[in-house]
C-alpha atoms as one frame of an Amber mdcrd trajectory, in Angstrom:
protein
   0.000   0.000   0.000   1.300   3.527  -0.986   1.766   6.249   0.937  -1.229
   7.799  -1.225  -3.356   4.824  -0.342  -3.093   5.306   3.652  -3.693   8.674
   3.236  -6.929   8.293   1.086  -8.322   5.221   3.713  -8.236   7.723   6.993
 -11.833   8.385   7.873 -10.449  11.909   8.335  -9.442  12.427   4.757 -11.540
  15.430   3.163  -9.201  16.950   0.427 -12.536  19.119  -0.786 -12.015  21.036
   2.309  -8.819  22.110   1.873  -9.053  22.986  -1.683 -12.267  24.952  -0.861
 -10.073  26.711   1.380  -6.951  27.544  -0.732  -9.586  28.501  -3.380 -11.200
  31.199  -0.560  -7.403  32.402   0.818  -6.297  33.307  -2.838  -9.489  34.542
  -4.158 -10.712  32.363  -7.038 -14.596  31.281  -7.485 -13.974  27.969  -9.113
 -11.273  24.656  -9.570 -10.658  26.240 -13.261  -9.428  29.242 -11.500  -7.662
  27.585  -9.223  -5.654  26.045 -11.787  -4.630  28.486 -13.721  -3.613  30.754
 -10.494  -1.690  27.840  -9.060  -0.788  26.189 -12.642  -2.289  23.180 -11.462
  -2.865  20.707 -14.020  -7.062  20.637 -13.710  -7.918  16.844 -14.242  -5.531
  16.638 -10.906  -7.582  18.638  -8.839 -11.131  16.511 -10.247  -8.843  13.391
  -9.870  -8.494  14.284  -5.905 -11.969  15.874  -5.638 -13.280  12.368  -6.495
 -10.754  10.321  -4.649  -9.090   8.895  -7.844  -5.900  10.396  -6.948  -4.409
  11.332  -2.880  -3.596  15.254  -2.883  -0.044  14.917  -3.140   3.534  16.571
  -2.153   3.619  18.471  -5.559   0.147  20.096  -4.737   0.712  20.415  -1.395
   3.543  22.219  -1.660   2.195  24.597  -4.445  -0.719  25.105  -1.994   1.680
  26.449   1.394   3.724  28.759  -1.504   0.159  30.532  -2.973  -1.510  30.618
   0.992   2.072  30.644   3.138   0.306  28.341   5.400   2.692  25.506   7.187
   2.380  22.396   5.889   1.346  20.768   9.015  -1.901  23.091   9.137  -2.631
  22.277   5.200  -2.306  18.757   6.398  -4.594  19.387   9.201  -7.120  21.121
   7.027  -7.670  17.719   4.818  -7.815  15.420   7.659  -4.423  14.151   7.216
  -4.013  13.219  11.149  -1.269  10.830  10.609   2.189  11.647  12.601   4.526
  13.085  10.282   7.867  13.558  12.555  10.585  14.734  10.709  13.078  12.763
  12.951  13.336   9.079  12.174  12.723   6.053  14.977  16.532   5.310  16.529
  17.202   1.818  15.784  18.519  -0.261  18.477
């Protein structure tokens, strides 16, 4: 299972939300919009809208550069609730 997949099977996950919200912080009144602000390829955004596709680093990333919100809050926005530490486990 990809990373993609564990992220799409939380209960939590609600990517509409936080592309609802980008969408609000930068202005835009649609996904086409959105696109073309962000130059976001649009299938990608109806891909994640309809949980073909898990909203990615690529798109996350392009989404904390257009709002300058941390990526731990954009996480938090979509549900993602999983622990992301930046430090791995020490092996023993």
């Amino acid at each position: 299972m990809s990373k993609g997949d564990d992220l799409m099977a939380l209960p939590t996950y609600q990517p509409d939300a936080l592309i609802d919200f980008v969408r609000e912080k930068i202005g835009v009144l649609n996904d086409a919009e959105l696109c073309n602000a962000l130059r976001l390829y649009p299938p990608a955004i109806s891909k994640i809208r309809h949980r073909k596709m898990g909203l990615g680093a690529s798109i996350l990333l392009t989404f904390h550069d257009a709002t300058g919100i941390s990526i731990s809050e954009l996480r938090a926005l979509m549900g993602d609730d999983r622990n992301h530490s930046v430090y791995p486990p020490i092996c023993r």
